[in-house]
C-alpha positions as CSV (number, residue, x, y, z in Angstrom):
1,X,117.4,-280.5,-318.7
2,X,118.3,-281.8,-315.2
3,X,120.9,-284.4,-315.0
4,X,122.5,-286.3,-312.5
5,X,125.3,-288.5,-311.6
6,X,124.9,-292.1,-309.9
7,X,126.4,-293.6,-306.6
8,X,126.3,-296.9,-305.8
9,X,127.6,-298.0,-302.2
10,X,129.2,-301.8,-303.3
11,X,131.3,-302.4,-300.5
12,X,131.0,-303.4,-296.7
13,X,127.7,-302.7,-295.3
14,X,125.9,-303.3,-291.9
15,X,125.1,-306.9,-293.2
16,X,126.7,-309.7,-293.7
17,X,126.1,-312.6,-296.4
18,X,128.0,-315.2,-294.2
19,X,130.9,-317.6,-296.5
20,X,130.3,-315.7,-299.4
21,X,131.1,-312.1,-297.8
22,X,134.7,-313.3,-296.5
23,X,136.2,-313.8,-300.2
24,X,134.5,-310.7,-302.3
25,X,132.1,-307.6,-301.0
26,X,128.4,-307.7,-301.1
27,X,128.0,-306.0,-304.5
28,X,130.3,-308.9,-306.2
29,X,128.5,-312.1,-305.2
30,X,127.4,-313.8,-307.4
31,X,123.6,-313.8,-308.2
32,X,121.5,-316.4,-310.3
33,X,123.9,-318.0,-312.3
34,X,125.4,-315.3,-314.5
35,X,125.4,-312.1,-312.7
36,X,126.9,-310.0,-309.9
37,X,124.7,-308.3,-307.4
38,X,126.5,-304.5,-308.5
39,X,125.1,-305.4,-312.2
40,X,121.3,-304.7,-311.2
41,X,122.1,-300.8,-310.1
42,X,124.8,-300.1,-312.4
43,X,122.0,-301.6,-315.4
44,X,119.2,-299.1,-313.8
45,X,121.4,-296.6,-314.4
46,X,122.7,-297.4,-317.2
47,X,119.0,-297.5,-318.7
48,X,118.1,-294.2,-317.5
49,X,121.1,-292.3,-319.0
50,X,123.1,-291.8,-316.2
51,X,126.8,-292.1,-317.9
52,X,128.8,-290.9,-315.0
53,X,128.6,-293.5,-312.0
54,X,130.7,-293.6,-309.2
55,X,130.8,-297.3,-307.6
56,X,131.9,-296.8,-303.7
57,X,134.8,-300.0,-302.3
58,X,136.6,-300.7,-299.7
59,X,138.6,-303.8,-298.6
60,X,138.8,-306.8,-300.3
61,X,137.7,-305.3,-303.4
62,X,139.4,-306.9,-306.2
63,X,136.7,-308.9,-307.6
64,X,134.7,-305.7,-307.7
65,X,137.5,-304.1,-309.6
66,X,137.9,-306.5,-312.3
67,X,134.1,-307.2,-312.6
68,X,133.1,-303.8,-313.7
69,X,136.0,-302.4,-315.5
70,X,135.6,-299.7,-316.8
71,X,131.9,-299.6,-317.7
72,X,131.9,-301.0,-321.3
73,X,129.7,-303.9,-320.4
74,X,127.8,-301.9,-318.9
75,X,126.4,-300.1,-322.2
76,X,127.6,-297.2,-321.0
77,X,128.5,-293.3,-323.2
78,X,132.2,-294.5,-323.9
79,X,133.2,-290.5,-324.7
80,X,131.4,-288.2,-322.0
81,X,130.6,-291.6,-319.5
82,X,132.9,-292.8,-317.1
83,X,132.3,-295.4,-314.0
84,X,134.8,-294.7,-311.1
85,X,135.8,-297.4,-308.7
86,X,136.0,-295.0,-305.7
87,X,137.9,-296.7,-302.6
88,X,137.8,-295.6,-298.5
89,X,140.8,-296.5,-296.6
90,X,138.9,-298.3,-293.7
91,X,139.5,-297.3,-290.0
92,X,141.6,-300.5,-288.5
93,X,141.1,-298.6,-284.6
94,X,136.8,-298.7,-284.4
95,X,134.3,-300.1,-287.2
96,X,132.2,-297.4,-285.8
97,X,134.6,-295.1,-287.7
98,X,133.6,-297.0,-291.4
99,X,130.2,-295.3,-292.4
100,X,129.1,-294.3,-296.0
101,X,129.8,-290.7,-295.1
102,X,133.4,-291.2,-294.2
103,X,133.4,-293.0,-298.0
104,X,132.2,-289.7,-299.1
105,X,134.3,-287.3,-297.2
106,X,137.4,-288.9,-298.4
107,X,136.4,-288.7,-302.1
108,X,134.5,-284.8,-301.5
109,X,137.0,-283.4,-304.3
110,X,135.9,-285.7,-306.7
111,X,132.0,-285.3,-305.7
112,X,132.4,-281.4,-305.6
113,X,134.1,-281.9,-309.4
114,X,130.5,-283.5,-310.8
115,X,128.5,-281.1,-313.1
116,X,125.1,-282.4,-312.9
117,X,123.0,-280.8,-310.5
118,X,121.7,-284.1,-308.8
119,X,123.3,-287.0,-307.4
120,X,121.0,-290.7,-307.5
121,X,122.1,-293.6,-304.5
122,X,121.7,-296.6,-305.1
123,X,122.8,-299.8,-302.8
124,X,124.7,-302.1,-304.0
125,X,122.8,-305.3,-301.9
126,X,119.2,-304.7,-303.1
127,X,118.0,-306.3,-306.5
128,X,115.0,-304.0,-308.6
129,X,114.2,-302.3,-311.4
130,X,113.8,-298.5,-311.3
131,X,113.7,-296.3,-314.0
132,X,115.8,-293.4,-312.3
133,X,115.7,-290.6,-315.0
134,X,111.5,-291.4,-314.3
135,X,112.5,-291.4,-310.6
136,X,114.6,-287.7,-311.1
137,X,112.1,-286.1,-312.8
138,X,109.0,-286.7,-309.9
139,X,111.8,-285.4,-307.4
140,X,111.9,-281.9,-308.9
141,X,108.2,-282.2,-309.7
142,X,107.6,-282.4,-306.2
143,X,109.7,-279.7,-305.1
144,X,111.1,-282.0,-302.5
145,X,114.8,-281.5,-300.7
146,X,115.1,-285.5,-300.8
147,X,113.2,-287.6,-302.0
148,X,113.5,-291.6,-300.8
149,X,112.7,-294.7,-302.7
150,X,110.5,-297.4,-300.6
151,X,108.9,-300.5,-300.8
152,X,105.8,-302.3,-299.5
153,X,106.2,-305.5,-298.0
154,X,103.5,-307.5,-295.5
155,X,106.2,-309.9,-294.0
156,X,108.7,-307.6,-292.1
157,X,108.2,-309.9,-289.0
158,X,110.4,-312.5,-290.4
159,X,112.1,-311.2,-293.5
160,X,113.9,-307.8,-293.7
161,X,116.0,-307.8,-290.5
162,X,117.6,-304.5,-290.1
163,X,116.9,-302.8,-292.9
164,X,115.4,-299.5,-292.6
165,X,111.7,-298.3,-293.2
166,X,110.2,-295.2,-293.6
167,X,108.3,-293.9,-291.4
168,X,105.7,-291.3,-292.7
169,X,102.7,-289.4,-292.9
170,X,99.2,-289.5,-295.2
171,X,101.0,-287.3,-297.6
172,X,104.3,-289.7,-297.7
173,X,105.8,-286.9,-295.8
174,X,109.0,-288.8,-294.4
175,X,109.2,-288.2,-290.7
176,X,112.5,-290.4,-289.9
177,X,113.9,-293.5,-291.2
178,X,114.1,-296.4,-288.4
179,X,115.3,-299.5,-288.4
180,X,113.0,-302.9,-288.8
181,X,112.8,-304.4,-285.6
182,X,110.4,-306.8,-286.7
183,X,107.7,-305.4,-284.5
184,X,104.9,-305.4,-287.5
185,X,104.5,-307.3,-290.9
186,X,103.7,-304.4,-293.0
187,X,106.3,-301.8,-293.3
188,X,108.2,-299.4,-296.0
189,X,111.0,-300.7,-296.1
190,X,113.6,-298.5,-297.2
191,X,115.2,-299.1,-300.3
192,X,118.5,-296.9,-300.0
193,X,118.6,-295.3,-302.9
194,X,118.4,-291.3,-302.2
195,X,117.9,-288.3,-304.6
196,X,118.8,-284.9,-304.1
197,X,120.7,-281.8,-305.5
198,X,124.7,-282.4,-305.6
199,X,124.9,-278.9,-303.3
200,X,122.4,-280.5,-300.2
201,X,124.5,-283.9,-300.7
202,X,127.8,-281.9,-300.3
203,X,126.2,-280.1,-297.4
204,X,125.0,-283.0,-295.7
205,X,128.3,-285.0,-295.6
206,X,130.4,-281.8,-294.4
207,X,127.7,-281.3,-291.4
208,X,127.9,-285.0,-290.5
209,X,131.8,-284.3,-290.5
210,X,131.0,-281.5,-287.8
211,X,128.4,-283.5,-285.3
212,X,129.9,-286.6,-285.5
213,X,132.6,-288.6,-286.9
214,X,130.3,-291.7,-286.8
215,X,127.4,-290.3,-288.4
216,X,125.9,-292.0,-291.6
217,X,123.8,-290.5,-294.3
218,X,120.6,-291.4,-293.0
219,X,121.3,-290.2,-289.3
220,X,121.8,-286.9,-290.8
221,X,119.1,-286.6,-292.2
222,X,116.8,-287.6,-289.9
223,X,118.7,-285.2,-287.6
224,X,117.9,-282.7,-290.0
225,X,114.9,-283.9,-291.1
226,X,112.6,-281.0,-289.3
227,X,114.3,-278.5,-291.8
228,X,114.2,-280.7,-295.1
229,X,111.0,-281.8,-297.0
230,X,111.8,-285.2,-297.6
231,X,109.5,-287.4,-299.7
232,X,109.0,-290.9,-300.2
233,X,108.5,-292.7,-303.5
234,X,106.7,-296.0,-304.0
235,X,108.7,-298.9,-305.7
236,X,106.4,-301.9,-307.5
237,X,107.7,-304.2,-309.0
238,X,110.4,-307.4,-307.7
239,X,112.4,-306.6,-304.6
240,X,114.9,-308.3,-303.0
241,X,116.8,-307.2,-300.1
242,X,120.5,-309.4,-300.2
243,X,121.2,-309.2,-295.9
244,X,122.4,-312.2,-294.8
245,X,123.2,-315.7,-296.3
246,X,119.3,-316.9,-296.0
247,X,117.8,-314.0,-298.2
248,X,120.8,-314.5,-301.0
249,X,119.9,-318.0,-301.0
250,X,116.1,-317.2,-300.8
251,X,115.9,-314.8,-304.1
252,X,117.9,-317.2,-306.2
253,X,115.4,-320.2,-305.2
254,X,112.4,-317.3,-306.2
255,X,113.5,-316.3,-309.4
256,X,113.5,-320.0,-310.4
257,X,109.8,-319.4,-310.8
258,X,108.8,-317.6,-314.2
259,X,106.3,-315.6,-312.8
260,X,108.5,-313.8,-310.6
261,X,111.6,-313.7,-312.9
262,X,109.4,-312.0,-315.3
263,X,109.0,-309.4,-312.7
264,X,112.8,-308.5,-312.8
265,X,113.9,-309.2,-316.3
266,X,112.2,-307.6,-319.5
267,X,113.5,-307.1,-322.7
268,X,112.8,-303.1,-322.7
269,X,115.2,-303.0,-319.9
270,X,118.2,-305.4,-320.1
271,X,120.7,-306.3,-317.1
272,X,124.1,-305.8,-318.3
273,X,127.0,-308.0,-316.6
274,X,130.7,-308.9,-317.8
275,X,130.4,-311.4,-320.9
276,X,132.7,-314.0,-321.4
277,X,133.3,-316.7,-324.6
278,X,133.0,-319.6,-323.2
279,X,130.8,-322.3,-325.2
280,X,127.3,-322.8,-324.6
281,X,126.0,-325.1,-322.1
282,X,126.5,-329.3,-323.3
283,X,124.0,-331.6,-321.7
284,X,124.9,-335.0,-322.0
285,X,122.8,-338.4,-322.6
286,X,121.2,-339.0,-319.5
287,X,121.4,-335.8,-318.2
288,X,117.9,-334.3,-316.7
289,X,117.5,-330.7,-315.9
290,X,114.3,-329.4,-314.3
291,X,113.7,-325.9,-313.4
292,X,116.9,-324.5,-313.3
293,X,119.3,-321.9,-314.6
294,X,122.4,-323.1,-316.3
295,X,124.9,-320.7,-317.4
296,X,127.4,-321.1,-320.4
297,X,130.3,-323.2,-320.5
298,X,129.0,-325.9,-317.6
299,X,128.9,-329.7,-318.4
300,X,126.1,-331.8,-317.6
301,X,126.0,-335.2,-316.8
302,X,123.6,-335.8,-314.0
303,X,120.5,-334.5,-312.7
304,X,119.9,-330.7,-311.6
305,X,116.5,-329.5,-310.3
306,X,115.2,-326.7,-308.9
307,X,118.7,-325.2,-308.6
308,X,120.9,-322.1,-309.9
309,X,124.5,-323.5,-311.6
310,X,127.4,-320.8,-312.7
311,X,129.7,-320.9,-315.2
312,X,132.0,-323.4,-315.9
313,X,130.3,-326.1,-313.8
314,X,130.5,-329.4,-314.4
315,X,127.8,-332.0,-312.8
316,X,129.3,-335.7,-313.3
317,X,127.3,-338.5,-314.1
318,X,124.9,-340.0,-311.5
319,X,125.1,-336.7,-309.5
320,X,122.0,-335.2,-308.3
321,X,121.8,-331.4,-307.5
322,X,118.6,-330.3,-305.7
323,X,117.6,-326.8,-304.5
324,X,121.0,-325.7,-304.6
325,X,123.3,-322.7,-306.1
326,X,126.7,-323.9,-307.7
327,X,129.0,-320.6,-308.2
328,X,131.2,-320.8,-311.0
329,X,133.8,-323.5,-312.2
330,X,132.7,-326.1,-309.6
331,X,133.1,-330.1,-310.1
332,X,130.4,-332.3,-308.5
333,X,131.6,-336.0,-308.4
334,X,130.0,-338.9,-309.5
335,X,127.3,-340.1,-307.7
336,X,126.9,-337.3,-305.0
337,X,123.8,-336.2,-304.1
338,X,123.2,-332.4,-303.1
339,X,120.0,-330.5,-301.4
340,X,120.3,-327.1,-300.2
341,X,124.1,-326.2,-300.2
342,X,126.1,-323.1,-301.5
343,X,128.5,-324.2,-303.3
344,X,131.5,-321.1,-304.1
345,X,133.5,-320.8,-306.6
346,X,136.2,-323.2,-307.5
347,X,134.8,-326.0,-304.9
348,X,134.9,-329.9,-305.4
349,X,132.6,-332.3,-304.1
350,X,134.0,-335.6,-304.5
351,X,134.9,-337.3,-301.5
352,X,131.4,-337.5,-299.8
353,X,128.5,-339.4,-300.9
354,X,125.8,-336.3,-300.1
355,X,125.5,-333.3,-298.4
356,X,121.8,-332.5,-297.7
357,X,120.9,-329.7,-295.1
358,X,117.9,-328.2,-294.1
359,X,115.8,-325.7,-296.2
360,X,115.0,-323.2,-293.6
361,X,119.4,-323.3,-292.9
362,X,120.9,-324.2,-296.1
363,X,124.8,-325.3,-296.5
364,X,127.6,-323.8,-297.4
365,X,130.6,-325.3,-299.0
366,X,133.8,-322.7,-299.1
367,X,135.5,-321.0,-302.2
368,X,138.2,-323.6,-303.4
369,X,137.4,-326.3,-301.0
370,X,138.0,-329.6,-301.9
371,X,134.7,-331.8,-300.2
């Protein structure tokens, strides 16, 4: 039976979630309420029986580190599985220098090392469900050398900035992988997530090595793309593409609506994250909560609608939340009024009578700020 290992690549990317990016890397934000961004990969893989996951870091990691431990949250084989927190020491001379493929250069020992015969990568920025032991299995059915996960969207123009589509042919023959200029609506936009054998993966970053130090994964394969049969794969389902500050904010407002949660979370296939003990949520008289999320251990006072609220929160009486997402362990005074903010961890609004911004450019309030 074929087998594979899983990568996931949690640290700095070519994005940028503006705020929340400067205290923790994109894979350890945190996403509706309760969970981290890294939890949605390291869950799909997790589900399809891949035990042996290496999670890819670089700077500012720490939150990553202690987020994922060692795997045991993650329901993962606790005698023949193993998740490895895999660091790059980034190049301080050129950012050109800090690609995936120098990630993968430096760890090449420990990549070599992996039985399985076929490697999965997975981003940690994008938010699905895939069923990768499904997603293995019509790889080598195929006959492909690498076969790329993709997904249909009809609003490239304006959402999907920079991300990558596929460009192919009537057989989903992958002729190169370009970059979204927002030229058309409908595009295939490129999910990331790569499988092929471990010996062509090995071979790809030690040729990258040889053209250029600069090279990324996809750039070597498109350059090599005339000599490999590379397939794409269809993704259906909910997809959400974390790029910037706007599109974070965006897929926590969407998965307010049941519909569309639905479309992410089913009971056949659970997302895993690090538990705590805190107490359940306590709602106190007066309090009015209207389509929200409201994770354990928060106190609630006031009103909250329409709005995503972490752990540990607590919304004093009088105060009205609206449209927003409160990261864990914040305090919002009495009497304040809120409508499309950020709020990070640790914050306290208590000195101002209301923040309200716009909802095409929502606020931010720092990590630890005192407001």
């Amino acid at each position: 039976m074929a087998t594979a290992f899983g990568i996931i690549t949690a640290g700095r990317t070519r994005f940028h979630v503006e705020g929340l990016e400067d205290y923790r890397p994109i894979g350890s934000i945190s996403f509706l309420g309760r969970y981290r961004l890294i939890d949605f990969p390291i869950s799909n893989m997790s589900n399809s029986n891949i035990d042996r996951i290496q999670v890819y870091a670089r700077s500012n990691s720490r939150s990553l580190v202690e987020h994922v431990g060692n795997g045991s949250y993650y329901n993962i084989n606790s005698k023949r599985g193993k998740l490895q927190v895999l660091f790059g020491e980034e190049n301080s001379v050129n950012d050109v220098y800090n690609t995936d493929i120098a990630a993968y250069y430096q760890n090449i020992e420990i990549i070599e090392r992996m039985h399985q015969n076929y490697v999965i990568i997975a981003p940690g920025y994008m938010v699905y469900v895939q069923d990768f032991d499904a997603l293995l299995k019509q790889h080598i059915e195929s006959g492909a050398d690498i076969s790329l996960l993709y997904h249909k969207v009809n609003d490239a123009k304006t959402n999907y900035r920079n991300c990558n589509f596929l460009d192919m042919n009537r057989q989903k023959g992958v002729k190169s992988i370009e970059v979204n200029d927002a030229e058309k609506d409908d595009r295939n936009i490129f999910m990331d997530t790569f499988v092929m054998s471990k010996d062509l993966f090995v071979k790809l970053i030690r040729k990258a090595r040889s053209v250029s130090s600069v090279f990324s994964l996809v750039r070597i394969i498109n350059l090599e793309s005339e000599d490999l049969d590379i397939r794409a794969i269809q993704h259906k389902g909910y997809f959400a593409a974390i790029t910037d500050f706007k599109s974070y904010f965006d897929a926590n407002m969407n998965l307010l609506n049941i519909d569309v949660a639905k479309q992410l979370f089913e009971p056949s296939w659970p997302i895993y994250t690090h538990t705590t003990d805190s107490s359940p949520v306590q709602y106190f008289e007066g309090a009015s909560i209207k389509n929200s999320v409201v994770a354990n251990g928060s106190l609630i006072k006031g009103c909250v609608e329409n709005s995503v609220i972490g752990r540990g929160v607590i919304i004093c009486k009088g105060a009205v939340v609206k449209n927003c997402i409160i990261l864990g362990h914040c305090k919002i005074g009495d009497g304040i009024r809120l409508e499309n903010q950020v709020i990070d961890k640790w914050a306290k609004i208590q000195n101002v009578d209301q923040l309200i911004a716009d909802p095409d450019r929502p606020g931010y309030i720092r990590r630890d700020d005192v407001i």
